[in-house]
N, C-alpha and C positions, 0 to 999 in steps of 0.2 A: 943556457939562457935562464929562462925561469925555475927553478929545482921545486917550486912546489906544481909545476904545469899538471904532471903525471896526475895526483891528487885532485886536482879541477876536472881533469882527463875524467876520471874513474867517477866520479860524482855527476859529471854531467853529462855524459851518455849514459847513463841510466834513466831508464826512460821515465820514470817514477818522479825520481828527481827533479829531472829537465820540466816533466810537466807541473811537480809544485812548484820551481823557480819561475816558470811562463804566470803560473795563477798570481804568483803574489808580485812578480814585479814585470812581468807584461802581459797581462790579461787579454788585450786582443790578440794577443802569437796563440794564447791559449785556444781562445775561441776560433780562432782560424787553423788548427788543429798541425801546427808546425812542429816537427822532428827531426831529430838529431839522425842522419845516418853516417855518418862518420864523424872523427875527429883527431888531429894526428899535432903536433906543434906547426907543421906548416898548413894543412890544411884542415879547412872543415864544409860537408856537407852538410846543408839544411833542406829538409823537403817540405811542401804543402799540395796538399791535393784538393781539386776542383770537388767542390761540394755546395750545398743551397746558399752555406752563411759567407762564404767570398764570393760568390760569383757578381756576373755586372749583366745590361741587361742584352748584351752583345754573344752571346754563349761561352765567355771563357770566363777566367776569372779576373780580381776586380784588380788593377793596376796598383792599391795601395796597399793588398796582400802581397803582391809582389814585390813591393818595395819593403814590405817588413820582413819578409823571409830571407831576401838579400841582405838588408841590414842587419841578421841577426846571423849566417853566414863570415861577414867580416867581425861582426862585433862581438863573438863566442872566441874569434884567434886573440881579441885586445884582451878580454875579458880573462883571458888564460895568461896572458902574456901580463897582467896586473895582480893576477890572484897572492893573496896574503903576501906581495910584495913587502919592505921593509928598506925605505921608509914608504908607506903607499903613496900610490898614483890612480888619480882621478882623472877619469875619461869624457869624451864630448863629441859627438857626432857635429863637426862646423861647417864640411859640405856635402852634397849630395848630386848626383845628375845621374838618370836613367835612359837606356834604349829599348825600345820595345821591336824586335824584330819581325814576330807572329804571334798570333791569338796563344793564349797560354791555355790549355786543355788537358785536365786530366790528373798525372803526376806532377811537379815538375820541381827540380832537383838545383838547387845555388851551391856553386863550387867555388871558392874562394881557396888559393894557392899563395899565400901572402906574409904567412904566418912566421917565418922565419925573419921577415924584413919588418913587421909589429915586432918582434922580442928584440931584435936590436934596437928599433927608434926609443922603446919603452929603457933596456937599459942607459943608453947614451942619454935619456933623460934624467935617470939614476942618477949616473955618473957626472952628470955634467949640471944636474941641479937645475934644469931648464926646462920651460912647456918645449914640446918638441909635437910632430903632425906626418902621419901618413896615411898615403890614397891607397887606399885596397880596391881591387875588382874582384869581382866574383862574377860569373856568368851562370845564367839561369838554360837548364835544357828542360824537354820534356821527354817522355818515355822511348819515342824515337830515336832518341839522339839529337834533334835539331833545337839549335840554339831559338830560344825564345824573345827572353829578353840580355841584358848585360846591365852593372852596377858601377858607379863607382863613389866610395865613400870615404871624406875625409877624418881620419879623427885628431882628435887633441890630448894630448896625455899632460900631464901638472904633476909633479911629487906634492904632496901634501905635509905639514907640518905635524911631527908626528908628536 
């Protein structure tokens, strides 16, 4: 798939890293204190944990922390699956639709298993010289184990004129 994937891999679980990339180009991931705990070509974990600056006034956290830590869940596998491509390809979030199962409290953990079906749509986009779109889920748990919320997000990918 990607040959420069590994290289995004290694730079962006580093937690160092991950949080100057959140400060300078998503500063509320920043503020809402989201982390990398995995990262693989098919998958990636994203966590955020229940604190003053997400919470809502219901006792968990706030429904659009959880849509950003989801988003960022699928959008770390596109973001790998585009990295120092050649010719590049430009990305776009065009849909979106969330479930909320139960109060989210605590930890709570976005798994997104998708990653291998991003690097193919992104190449066929390569190859075929076309915007091309895939829906990623990811599902949100919390420290229990129980599903909290669930994600799913469309993206759009473009090669760019290089």
């Amino acid at each position: 798939m990607n040959p420069e994937f590994s290289s995004f891999q290694k730079f962006i679980t580093n937690g160092f890293n991950f949080r100057l990339f959140q400060l300078s180009k998503l500063p509320a991931a920043f503020f809402a204190g989201l982390k990398v705990e995995s990262l693989t070509e098919n998958t990636a974990s994203i966590s955020v944990k229940e604190k003053w600056f997400n919470k809502n006034p219901f006792g968990s956290i706030y429904f659009a922390i959880l849509s950003m830590a989801a988003e960022v869940s699928t959008g770390i596998l596109c973001l790998g699956a585009v990295y120092k491509r050649n010719p590049p390809v430009s990305m776009l979030v065009i849909k979106q639709e969330g479930i909320f199962h139960k109060k989210a409290k605590g930890k709570i953990i976005f798994i997104c298993n998708d990653g291998l079906h991003v690097q193919q749509v992104v190449q066929d986009c390569i190859n075929n010289n076309e915007a091309a779109a895939v829906t990623c889920h990811t599902k949100g748990f919390d420290e229990s184990g129980t599903l909290v919320a669930e994600f799913y997000f469309t993206w759009s990918f473009k090669g760019k004129k290089s």
